[in-house]
N, C-alpha and C positions, 0 to 999 in steps of 0.2 A: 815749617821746616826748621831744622838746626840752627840755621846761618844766621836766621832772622831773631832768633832768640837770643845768641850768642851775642848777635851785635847790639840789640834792646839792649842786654843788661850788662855790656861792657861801655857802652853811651851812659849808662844809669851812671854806674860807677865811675863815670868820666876818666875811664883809661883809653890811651891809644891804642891803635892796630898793634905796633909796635910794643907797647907796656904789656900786654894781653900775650902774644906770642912770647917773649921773652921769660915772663911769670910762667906761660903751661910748656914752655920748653917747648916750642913747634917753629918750624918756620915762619918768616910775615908772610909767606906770599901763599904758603898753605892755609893759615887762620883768612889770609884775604877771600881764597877762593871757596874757603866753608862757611862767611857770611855773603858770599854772592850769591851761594847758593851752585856755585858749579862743581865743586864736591858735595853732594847729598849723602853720602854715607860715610862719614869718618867711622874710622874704630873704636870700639869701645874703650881703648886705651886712648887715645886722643879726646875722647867725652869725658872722659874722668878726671885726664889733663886741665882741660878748660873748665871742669867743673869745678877741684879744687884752687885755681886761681881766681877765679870770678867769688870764691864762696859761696857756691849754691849747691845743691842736692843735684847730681845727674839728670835723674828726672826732670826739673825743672828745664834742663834745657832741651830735652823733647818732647814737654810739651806733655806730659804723661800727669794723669790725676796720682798721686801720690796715696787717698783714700778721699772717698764718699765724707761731704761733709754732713752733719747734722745737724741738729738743731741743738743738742745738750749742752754742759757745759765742758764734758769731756772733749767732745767733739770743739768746741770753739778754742778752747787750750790746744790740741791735736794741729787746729788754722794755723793758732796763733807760731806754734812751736815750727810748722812746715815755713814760714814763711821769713821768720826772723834770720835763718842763712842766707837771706839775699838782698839782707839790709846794710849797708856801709855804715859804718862808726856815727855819724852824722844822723843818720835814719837811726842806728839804733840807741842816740843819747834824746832823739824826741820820741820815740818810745816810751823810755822810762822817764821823762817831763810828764807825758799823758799821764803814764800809770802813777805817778807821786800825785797829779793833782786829782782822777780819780779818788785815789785812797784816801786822801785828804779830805773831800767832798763826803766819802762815806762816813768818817767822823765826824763833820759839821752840820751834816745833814740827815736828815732820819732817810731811813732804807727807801720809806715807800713815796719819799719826792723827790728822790734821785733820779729815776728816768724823766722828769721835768728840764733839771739842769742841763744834760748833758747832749 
């Protein structure tokens, strides 16, 4: 359900009930009752509210596959791209730690002992 999503990733983000409601412009006691779960159908205009304060994609907070993952590399850039909006400043400066010390390794390292390292 919505409510449960909502509040995972407003917990994630370490804002309050309070911070949340204020940012999507909603009532507290309405965002209260849409992570209790005793509103089950907000409006689409309220999803998009909380979506654009949380920063995530709509979808993500119902819960909806966004597309069919693959295996290629299109397909893992496509993850990677779905999932970076629901990363806070913090998550998204150990991202790119990862991706510097990847790219690093690929220069010190020949291609084919890099899935060794990593």
């Amino acid at each position: 359900m919505i409510g449960r999503r909502v509040k995972e990733i407003r917990m994630q983000k370490k804002l309050s009930l309070s911070q949340l409601a204020e940012r999507a412009e909603i009532a507290k006691s309405y965002l209260s009752n849409i992570e209790r779960d005793i509103c089950i159908n907000p409006t689409i205009d309220v999803v998009e509210k909380l979506a654009k304060a949380l920063k995530v994609h709509p979808a993500v907070l119902l819960s909806w596959e966004i597309k069919e993952q693959g295996s290629g590399i299109d397909d893992s850039f496509n993850c990677i791209k779905s999932h970076i909006s629901t990363l806070d400043s913090l998550q998204l400066k150990e991202l790119r730690d990862s991706i510097d010390i990847v790219v690093w390794k690929r220069g010190k390292v020949p291609l084919s002992n890099l899935g060794n390292l990593i």
